[in-house]
C-alpha positions in Angstrom: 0.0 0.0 0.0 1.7 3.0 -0.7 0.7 6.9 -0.4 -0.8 9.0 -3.7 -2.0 12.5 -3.7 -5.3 13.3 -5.9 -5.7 16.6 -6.7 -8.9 18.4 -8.2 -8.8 22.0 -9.7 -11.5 24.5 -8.9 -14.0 26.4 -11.0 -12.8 28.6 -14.5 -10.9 27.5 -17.3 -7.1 26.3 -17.0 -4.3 25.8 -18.9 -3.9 22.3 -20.3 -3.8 19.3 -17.7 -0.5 18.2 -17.8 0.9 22.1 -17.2 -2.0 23.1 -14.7 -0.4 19.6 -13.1 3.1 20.9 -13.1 2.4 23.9 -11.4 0.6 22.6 -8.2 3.7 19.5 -8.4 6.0 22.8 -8.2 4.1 24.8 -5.7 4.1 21.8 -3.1 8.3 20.8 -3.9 8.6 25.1 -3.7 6.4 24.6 -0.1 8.6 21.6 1.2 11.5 22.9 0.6 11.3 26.8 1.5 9.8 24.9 5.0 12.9 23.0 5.4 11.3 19.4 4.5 13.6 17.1 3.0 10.5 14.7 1.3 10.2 14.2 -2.1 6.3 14.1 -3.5 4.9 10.8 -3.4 3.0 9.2 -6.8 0.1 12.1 -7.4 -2.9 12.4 -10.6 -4.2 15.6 -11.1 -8.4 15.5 -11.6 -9.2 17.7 -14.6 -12.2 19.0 -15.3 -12.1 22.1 -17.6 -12.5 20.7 -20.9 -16.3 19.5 -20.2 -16.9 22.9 -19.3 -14.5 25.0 -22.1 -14.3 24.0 -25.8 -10.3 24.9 -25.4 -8.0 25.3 -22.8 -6.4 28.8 -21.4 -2.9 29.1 -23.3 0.2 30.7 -22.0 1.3 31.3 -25.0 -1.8 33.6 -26.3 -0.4 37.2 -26.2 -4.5 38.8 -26.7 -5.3 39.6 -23.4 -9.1 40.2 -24.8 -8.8 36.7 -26.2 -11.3 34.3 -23.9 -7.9 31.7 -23.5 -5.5 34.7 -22.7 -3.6 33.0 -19.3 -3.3 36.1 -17.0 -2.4 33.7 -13.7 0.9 31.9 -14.6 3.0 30.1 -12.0 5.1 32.5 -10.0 7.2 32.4 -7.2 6.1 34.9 -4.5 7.8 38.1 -5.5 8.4 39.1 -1.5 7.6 37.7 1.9 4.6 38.8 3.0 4.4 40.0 6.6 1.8 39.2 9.1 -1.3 41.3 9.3 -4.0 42.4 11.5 -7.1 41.0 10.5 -9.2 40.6 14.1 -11.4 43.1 13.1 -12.4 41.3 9.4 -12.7 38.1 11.3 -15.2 39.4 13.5 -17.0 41.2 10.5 -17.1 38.1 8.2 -17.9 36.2 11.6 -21.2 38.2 12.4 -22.0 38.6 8.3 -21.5 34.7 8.2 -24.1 34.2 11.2 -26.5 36.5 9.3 -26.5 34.9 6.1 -27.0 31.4 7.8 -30.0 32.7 9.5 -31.7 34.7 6.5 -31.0 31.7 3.9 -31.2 28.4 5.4 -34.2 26.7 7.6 -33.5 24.1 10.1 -33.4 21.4 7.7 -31.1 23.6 5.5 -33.5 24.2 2.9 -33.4 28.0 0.8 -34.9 31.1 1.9 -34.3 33.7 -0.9 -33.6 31.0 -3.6 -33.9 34.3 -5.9 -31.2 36.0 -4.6 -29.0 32.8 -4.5 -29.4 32.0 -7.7 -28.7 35.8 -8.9 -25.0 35.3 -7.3 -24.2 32.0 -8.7 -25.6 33.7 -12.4 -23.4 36.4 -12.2 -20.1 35.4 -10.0 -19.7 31.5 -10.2 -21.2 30.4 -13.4 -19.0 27.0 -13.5 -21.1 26.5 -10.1 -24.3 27.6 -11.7 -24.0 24.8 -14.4 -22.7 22.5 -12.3 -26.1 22.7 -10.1 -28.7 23.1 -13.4 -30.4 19.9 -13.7 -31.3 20.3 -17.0 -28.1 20.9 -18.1 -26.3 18.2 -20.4 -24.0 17.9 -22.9 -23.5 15.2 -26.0 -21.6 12.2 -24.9 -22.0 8.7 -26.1 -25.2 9.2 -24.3 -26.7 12.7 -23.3 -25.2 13.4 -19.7 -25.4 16.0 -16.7 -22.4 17.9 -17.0 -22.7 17.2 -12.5 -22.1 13.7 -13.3 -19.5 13.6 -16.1 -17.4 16.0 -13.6 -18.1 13.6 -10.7 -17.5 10.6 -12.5 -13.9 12.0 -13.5 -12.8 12.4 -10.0 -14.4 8.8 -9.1 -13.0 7.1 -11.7 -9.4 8.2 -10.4 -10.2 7.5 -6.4 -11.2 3.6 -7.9 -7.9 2.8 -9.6 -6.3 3.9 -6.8 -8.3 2.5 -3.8 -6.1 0.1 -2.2 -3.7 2.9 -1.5 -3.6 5.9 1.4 -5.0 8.9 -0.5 -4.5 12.2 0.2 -7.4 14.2 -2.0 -6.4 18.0 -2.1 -9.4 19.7 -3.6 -9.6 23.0 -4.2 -12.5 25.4 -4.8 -15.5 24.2 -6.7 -13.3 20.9 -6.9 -14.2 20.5 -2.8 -17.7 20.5 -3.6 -17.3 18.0 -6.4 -15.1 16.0 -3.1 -17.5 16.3 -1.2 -20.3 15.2 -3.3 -18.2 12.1 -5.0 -17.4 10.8 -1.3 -20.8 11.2 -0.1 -22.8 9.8 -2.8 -20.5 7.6 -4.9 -17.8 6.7 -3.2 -18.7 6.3 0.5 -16.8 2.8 0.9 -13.7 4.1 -0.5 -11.0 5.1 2.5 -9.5 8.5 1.8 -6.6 9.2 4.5 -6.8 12.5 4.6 -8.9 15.2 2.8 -7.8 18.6 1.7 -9.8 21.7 1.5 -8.0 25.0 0.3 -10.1 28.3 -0.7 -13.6 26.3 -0.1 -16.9 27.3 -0.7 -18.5 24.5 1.3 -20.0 26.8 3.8 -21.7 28.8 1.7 -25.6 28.6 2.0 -26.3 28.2 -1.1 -24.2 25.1 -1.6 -25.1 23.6 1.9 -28.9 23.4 0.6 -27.5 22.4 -2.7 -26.1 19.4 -0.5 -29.1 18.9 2.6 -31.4 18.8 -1.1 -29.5 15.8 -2.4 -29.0 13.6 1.1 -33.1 14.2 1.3 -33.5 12.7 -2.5 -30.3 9.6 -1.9 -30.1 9.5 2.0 -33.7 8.7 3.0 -34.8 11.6 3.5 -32.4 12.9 5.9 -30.3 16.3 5.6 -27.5 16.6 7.8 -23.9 18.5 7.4 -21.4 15.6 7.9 -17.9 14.5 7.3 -18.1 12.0 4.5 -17.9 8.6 6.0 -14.7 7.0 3.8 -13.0 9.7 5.6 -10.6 7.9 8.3 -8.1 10.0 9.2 -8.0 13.8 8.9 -10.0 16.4 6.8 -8.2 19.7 7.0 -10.1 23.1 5.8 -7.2 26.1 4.5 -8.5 29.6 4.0 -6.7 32.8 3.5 -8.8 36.1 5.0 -8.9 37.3 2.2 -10.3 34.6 -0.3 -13.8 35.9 -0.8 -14.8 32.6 -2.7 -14.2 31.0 1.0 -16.1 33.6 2.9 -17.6 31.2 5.1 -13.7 29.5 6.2 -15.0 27.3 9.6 -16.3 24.8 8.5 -15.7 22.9 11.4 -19.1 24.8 12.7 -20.9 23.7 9.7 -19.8 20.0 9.7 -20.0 16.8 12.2 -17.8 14.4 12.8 -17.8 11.1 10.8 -17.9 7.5 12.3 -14.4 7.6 12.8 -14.4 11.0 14.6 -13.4 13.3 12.0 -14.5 16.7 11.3 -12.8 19.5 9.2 -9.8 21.3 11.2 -9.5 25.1 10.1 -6.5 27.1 9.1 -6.4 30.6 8.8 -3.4 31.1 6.1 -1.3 33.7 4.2 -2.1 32.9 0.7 1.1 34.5 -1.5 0.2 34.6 -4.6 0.6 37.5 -6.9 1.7 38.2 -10.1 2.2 41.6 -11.7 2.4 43.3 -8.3 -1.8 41.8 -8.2 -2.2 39.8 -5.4 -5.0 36.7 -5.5 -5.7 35.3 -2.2 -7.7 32.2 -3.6 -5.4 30.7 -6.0 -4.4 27.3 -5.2 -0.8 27.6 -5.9 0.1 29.9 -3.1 -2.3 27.7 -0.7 -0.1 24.7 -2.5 3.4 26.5 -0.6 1.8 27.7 2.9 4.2 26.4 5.6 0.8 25.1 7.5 0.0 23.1 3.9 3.3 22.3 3.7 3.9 20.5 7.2 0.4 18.3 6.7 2.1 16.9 3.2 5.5 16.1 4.9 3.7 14.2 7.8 1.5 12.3 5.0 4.6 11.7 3.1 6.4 10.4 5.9 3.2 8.1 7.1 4.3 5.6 4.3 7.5 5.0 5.7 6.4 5.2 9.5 4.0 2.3 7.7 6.8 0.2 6.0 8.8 0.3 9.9 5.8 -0.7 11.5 5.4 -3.6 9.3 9.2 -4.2 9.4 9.4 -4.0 13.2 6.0 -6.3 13.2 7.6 -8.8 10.7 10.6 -8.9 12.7 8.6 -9.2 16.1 6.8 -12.3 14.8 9.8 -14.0 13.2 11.7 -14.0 16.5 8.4 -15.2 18.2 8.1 -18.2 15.9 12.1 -18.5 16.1 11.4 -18.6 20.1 8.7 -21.6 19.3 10.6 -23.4 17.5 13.7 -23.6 20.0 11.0 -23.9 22.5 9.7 -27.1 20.6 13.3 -28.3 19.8 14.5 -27.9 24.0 11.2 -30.3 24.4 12.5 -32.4 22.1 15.8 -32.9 23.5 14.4 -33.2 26.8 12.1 -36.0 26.1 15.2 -37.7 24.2 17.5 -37.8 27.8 14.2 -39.2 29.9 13.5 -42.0 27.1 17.9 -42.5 27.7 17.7 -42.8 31.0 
């Protein structure tokens, strides 16, 4: 059994997989090593999702920055170290605005209020969400499918071929949604080590109803906030102040713990990400670099071998056990041999 990292990108267009793939791979190896770990990246898959969305993807190479696959958000090293602010009085803002929007837009079973108004947002701000939640929606496939499901069944498809192994699933944006919804509904037996949140939108009213409406349809009728049951080990939520797409970052208030006691743990990060003097607090590669991020990855990464020296010490336990039975036997043996002599 060995350790593999799955990684699903968030809402938009990207650059191709194999680059967008590069650039995480080079944002966690820039995070590791800037925080002094010595760990190389274990085998990791990237979940991509873009193309069922966009007809082509963004291209670095496009110099028309009114062109629709102009690539404004290259990968960049962080231009400066960014020192520590004071954001106790946002906290408390987004705290109380957080409260207020829970209690004007969800019931007690986390159905809508204001559906309206909801919808209006997701038109105008997150339209990859948008589709992703329109029923009718569907696009030509061998047979006519909901774009929902094509996107889900990508990132089940990779969780399957890689069951037998301790996954880490790093999902970020829209992709934790998409996680979330995969391991709830589709995947529920599958064991995911640890889950990965960075720059999520799960707390959002609008998406909790999205999710209490499907548990009522799949889950007998029930509609409850929990930590997806295949989830044994950790679930870990990162969220920069900033981020405005993770407004809502504790989502250890919104979400119970599983049957094996787990429930998301929050971080509060510096996301560094800029380029072109612009800063972008929700882009996954500066959550990819964060020295919290970066410490969870080297403790994974290290799990496989604290794995392979518990089985070693266990192997090596039982062979001097069954060496011990054996002498034990043979000493019987030779006992029995001098009584018969005598």
């Amino acid at each position: 059994m060995a350790n593999v990292i799955i990684q699903i990108h968030g809402l938009g267009n990207k650059p191709p997989k194999d680059l967008l793939e590069r650039w995480w791979e080079r944002a966690m190896i820039e995070g590791l090593k800037n925080n002094n770990y010595k760990t190389d990246l274990p085998k990791h898959e990237m979940v991509y999702w873009a193309d069922i969305l966009h007809d082509k993807p963004l291209n670095q190479f496009e110099k028309d920055k009114e062109s629709p696959y102009y690539l404004d958000e290259i990968y960049a090293k962080p231009s400066k170290k960014l020192l520590p602010e004071n954001h106790d009085t946002r906290k408390k803002i987004i705290g109380f605005l957080n409260r207020q929007l829970n209690r004007i837009f969800l019931n007690e079973d986390f159905s809508l209020n204001y559906s309206f108004i909801t919808d209006s947002i997701l038109s105008n701000y997150f339209t990859d969400l948008e589709t992703y939640y329109k029923e009718e929606t569907t696009v030509e496939v061998a047979s006519t499918s909901k774009i929902k499901d094509l996107i889900r069944e990508r990132l089940l498809k990779v969780l399957e071929k890689y069951q037998k192994d301790n996954i880490m699933l790093i999902a970020h944006s829209m992709g934790s949604i998409v996680a979330f919804d995969v391991l709830t509904f589709l995947a529920d037996q599958i064991k995911i080590h640890t889950l990965i949140t960075i720059g999520s939108p799960l707390g959002l009213p609008i998406v909790v109803s999205k999710i209490a409406a499907e548990q009522r349809q799949k889950l007998n009728g029930q509609s409850f906030m929990i930590t997806p049951e295949g989830v044994k080990n950790n679930w870990y939520n990162f969220s920069d102040i900033l981020d405005k797409v993770a407004l809502n970052y504790e989502l250890a208030d919104d979400f119970s713990e599983n049957k094996f006691g787990v429930k998301p743990v929050d971080f509060l990060v510096v996301n560094n990400y800029e380029i072109n003097g612009v800063a972008n607090p929700h882009k996954s590669y500066g959550y990819l670099r964060t020295p919290e991020f970066s410490k969870i990855l080297n403790g994974f990464i290290l799990s496989e071998r604290l794995t392979f020296k518990e089985k070693l010490v266990g192997r090596t336990n039982k062979y001097f056990k069954i060496t011990k039975l054996k002498l034990s036997i043979q000493k019987r043996k030779v006992r029995s041999w001098f009584r018969r002599k005598r």
